[in-house]
C-alpha positions in Angstrom: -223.8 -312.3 -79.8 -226.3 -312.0 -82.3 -227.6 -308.5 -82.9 -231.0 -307.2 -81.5 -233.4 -306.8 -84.5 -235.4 -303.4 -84.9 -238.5 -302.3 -86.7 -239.5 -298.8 -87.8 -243.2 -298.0 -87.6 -243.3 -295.4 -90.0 -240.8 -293.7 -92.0 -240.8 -290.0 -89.8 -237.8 -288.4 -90.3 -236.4 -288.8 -86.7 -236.2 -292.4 -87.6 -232.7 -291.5 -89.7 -231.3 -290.2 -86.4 -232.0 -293.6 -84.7 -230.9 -295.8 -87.9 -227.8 -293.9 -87.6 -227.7 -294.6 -83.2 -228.8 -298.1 -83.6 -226.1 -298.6 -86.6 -223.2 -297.1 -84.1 -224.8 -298.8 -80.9 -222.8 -302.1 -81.4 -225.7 -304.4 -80.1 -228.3 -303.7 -82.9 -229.8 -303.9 -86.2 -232.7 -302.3 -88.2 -234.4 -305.2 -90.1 -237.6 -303.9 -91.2 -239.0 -300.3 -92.1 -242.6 -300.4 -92.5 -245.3 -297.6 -94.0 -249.0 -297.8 -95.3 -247.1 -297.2 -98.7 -244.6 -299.9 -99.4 -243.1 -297.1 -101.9 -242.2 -294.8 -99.0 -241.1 -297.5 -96.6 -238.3 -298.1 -100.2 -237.7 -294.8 -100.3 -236.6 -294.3 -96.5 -234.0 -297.3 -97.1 -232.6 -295.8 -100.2 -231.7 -292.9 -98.7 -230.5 -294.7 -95.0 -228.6 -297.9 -96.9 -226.4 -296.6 -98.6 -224.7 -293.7 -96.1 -225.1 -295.9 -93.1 -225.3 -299.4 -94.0 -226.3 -302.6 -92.0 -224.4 -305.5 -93.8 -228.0 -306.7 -94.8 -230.6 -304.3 -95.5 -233.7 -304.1 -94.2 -236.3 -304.5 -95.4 -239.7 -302.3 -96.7 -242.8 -303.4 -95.8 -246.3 -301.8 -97.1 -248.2 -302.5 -93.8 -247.9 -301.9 -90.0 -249.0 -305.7 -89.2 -246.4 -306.9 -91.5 -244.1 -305.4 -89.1 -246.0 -306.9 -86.3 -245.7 -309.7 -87.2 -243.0 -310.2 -88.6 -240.2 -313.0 -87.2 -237.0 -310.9 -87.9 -238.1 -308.0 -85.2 -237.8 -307.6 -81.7 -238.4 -304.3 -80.8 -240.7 -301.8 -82.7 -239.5 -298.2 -83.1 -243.0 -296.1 -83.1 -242.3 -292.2 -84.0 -245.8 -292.2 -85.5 -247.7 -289.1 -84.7 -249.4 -289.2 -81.3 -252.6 -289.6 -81.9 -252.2 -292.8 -83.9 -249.5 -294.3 -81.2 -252.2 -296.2 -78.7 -253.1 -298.8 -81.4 -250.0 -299.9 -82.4 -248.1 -299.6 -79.2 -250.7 -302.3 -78.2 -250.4 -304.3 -81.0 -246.6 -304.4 -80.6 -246.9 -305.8 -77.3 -249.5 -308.3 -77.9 -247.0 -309.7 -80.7 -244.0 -309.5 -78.0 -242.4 -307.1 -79.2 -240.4 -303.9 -76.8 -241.7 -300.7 -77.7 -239.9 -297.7 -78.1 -241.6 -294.6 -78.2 -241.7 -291.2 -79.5 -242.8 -288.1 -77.3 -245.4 -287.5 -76.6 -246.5 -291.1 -75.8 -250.1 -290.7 -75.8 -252.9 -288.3 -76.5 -253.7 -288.4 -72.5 -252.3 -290.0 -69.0 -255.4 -293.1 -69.5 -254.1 -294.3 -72.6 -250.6 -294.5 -71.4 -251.5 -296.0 -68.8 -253.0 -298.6 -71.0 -250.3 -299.1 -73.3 -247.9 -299.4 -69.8 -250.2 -301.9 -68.8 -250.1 -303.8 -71.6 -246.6 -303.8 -72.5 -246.0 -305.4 -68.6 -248.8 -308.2 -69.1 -246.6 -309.1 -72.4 -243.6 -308.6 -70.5 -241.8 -306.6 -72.7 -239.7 -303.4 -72.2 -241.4 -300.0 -72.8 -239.2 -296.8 -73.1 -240.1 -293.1 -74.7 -237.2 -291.6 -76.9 -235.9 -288.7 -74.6 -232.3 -289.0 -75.5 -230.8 -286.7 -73.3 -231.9 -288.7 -70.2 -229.1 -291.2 -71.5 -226.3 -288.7 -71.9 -223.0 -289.4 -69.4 -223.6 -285.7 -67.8 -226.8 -286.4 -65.8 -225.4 -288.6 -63.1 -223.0 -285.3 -62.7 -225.9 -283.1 -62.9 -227.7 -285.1 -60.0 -224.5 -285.0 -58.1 -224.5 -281.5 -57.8 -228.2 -281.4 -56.9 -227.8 -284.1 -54.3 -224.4 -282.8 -52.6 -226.5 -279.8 -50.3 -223.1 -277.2 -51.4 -223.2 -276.6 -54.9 -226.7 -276.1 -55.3 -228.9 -276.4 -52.3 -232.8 -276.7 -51.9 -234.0 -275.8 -55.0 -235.8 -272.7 -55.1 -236.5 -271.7 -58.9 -236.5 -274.2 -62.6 -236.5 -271.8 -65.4 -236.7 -273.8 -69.0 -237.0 -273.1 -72.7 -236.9 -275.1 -75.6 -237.9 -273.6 -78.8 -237.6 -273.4 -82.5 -238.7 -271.3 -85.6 -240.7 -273.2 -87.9 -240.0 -272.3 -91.7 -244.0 -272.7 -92.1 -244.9 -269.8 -91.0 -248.8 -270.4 -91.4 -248.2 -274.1 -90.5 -251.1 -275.4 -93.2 -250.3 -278.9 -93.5 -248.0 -279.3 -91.2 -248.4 -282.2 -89.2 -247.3 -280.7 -86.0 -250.5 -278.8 -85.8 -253.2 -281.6 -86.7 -255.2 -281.4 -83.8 -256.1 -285.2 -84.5 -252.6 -286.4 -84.7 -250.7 -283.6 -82.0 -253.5 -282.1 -79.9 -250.6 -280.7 -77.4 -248.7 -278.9 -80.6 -245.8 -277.5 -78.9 -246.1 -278.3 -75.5 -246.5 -282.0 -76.8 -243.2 -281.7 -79.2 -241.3 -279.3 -76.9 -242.7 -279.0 -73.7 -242.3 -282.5 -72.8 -238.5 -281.9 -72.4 -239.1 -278.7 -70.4 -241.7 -280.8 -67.9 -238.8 -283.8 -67.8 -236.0 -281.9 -67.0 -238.2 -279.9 -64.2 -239.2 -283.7 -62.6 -235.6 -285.0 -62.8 -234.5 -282.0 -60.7 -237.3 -282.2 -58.5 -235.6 -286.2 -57.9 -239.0 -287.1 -59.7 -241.3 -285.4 -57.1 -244.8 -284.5 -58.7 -245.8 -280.9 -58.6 -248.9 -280.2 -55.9 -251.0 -278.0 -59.3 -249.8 -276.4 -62.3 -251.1 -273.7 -64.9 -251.0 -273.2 -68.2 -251.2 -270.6 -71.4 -251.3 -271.5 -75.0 -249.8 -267.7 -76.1 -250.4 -268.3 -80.0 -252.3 -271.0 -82.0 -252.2 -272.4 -85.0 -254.5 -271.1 -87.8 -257.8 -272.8 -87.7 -257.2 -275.0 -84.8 -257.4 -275.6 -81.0 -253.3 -276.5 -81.0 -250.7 -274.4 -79.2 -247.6 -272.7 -81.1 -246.4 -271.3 -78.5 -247.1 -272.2 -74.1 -245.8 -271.0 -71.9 -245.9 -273.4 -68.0 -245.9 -272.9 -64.3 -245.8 -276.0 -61.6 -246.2 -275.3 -58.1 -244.2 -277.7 -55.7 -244.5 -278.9 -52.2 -242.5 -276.4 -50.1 -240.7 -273.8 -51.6 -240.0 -274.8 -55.4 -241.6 -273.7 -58.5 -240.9 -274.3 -62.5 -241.5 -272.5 -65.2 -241.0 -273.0 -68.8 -241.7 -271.7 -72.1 -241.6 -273.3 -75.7 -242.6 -272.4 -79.3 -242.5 -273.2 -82.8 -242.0 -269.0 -83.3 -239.1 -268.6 -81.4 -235.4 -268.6 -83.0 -233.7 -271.9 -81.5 -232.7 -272.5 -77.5 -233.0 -275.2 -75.4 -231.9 -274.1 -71.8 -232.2 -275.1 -68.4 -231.4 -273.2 -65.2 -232.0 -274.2 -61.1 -232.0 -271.8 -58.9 -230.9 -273.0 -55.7 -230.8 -271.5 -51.6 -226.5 -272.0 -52.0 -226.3 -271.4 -56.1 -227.1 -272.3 -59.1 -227.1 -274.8 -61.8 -226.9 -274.0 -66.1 -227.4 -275.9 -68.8 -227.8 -273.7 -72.2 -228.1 -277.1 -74.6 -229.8 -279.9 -72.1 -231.9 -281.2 -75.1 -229.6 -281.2 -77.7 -225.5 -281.4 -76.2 -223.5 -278.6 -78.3 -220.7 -280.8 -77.9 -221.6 -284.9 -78.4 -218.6 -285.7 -77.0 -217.8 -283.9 -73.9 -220.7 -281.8 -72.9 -220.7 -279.9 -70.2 -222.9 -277.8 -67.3 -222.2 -274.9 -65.2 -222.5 -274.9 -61.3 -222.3 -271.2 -59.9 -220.8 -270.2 -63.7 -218.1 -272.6 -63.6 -217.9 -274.8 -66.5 -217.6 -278.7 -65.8 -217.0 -280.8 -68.8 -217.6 -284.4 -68.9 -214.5 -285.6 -70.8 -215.0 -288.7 -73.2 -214.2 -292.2 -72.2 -210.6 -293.2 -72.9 -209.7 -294.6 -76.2 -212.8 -292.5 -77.9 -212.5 -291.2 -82.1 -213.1 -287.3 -81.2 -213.0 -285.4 -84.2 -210.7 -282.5 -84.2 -213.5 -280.1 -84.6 -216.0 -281.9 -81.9 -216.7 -278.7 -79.9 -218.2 -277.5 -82.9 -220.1 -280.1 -83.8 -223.8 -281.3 -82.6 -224.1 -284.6 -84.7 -225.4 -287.6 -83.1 -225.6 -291.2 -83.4 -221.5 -292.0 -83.0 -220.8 -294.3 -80.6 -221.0 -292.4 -77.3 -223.4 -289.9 -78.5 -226.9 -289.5 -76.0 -229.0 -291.0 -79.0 -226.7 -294.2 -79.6 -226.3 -295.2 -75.8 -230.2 -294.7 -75.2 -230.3 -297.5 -77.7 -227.6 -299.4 -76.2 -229.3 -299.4 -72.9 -233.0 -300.3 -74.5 -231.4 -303.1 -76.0 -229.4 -304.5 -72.5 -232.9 -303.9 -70.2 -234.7 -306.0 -72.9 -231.9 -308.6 -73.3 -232.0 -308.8 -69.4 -234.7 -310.6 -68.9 -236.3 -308.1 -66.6 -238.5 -305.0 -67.0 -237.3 -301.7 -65.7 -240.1 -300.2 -64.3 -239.1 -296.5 -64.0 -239.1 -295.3 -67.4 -242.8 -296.1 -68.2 -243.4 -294.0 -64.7 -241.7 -291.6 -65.9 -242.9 -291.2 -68.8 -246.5 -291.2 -67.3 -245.2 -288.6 -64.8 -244.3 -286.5 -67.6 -247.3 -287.0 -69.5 -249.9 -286.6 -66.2 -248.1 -283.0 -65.9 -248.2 -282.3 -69.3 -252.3 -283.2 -69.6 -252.3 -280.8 -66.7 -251.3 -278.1 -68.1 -252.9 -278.2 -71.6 -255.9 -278.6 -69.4 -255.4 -275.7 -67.6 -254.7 -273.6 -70.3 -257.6 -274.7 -72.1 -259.1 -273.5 -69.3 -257.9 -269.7 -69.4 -255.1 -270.9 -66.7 -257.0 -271.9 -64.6 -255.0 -273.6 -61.2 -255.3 -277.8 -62.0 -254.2 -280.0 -59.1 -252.1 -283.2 -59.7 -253.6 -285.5 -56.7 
């Protein structure tokens, strides 16, 4: 079979975790890297090739519409930052080409919409890059949500996902650019918080939400640290809290009427391999499929992009959905979900926390 052929929009430095995913994913290739500086778009493939190499390398382009339009791609990789994401998801689909995209997907729920709307007319496959929603332990996850015993009606979702930036002041870091990420953390962050809170809530909107931005970036309107509540039909609520001032975590608890539910790595598996959850403080492990190369030392690793890593099988399953012939309709709704919530509560906060319904 010949190998589906992928473009990089940019040279961000996620993009090396996906070269690495799509390099291990058995049904892919990168074939172009493109940046506004043909230098940089070299640069990125010196330091890709010769680690992880394709068996022909890619090539650098100096332009986005090179990419565009070139013959050689199929699917565009955009990790640009979010404010500059509209354009050239919309120009990728005009050309034909599947789109997927880093998180946040859009500067507000209207212009995803557009880009959704556009990508369907072309009829080609859109997808935002939230790994963990392809990782082998959330079937489990939703099984013991589902099964009424281990969990039952959810009461309580308590989230935090957080790191400590090494710029302290964050002058020039693009994280902060209101222009390019408005949402700041809640944008880079919070979006896993909000997505793990839906997928428990079986994808269920929240009735209003609230918001605080606790700590801003010097010299601009963009939160460092927020901190979210949503407000669900009957008895279910979410919080969650993220920063780029806080030392690292990335957990996820539901509290439930019959027990509860933990996950203290849901963004970012401890263990690649076999990662686990706890139900009522009992660990279950999701063991690796038969035959798999698990490093002797696996449990202490968090790499990413081997064959049955999260990162490597979301590109493995982009690639099948586009090969199909048909367009899976629930990730773009997701991701608008997650992105209607998420302009929510920036809103509200923006607001002094002031109560914003969804509907």
């Amino acid at each position: 079979m010949n190998k589906f052929r992928w473009g990089f929009l940019s040279t961000a430095q996620i993009g090396r975790k996906n070269w690495n995913a799509i390099l291990n994913s058995g049904n892919s290739v990168v074939t172009a890297v493109a940046s506004r500086d043909a230098a940089k778009a070299e640069q990125f493939l010196h330091d890709c090739q010769p680690t992880m190499p394709f068996e022909r390398r890619p090539v650098a382009l100096g332009s986005y519409e090179a990419l565009i339009e070139s013959r050689e791609v199929d699917a565009i990789y955009v990790p640009l930052p979010t404010g500059l994401r509209k354009e050239w998801v919309l120009r990728a689909a005009a050309a034909g080409k599947h789109v997927l995209c880093e998180k946040p997907c859009a500067v507000s729920a209207a212009d995803l919409r557009e880009m959704i709307t556009a990508c369907e007319k072309h009829g080609v496959q859109f997808m935002d890059g939230v790994m963990f929603m392809h990782n082998g332990r959330l079937p489990a996850i939703r099984s013991a949500l589902n099964d009424g015993k281990s969990v039952g009606e959810i009461r309580r979702i308590m989230s935090v996902f957080s790191f400590q930036s090494d710029q302290r002041d964050f002058r020039g870091n693009i994280r902060v650019q209101a222009s390019l990420e408005p949402a700041g953390c809640l944008g880079d962050l919070g979006w896993y918080c909000i997505r793990m809170a839906l997928f428990a809530m079986r994808w269920q909107m929240p009735r209003e939400v609230s918001g605080r931005i606790l700590s801003r970036a010097a010299d601009a309107d963009v939160p460092t640290q927020f901190s979210g509540e949503l407000i669900f039909d009957g008895d279910a609520s979410a919080g969650f809290y993220c920063s780029f001032l806080a030392e690292s975590q990335q957990w996820f608890t539901v509290s439930g009427a019959r027990g509860s539910l933990h996950l203290p790595d849901f963004v970012h598996p401890f263990n690649t391999y076999e990662p686990t959850f706890e139900v009522n403080q009992i660990e279950h492990r999701l063991k690796a499929p038969a035959g798999s190369k698990i490093p002797a030392d696996a449990v202490a690793l968090r790499d990413s992009g081997h064959a049955i890593a999260q990162d490597t099988t979301m590109i493995r399953n982009f690639v099948t959905q586009a090969r199909s012939g048909s367009l899976n309709t629930e990730w773009p709704e997701i991701a608008l979900k997650t992105q209607i919530v998420m302009d929510a509560c920036l809103a509200s906060a923006r607001c002094d926390g002031e109560t914003k319904r969804i509907f």
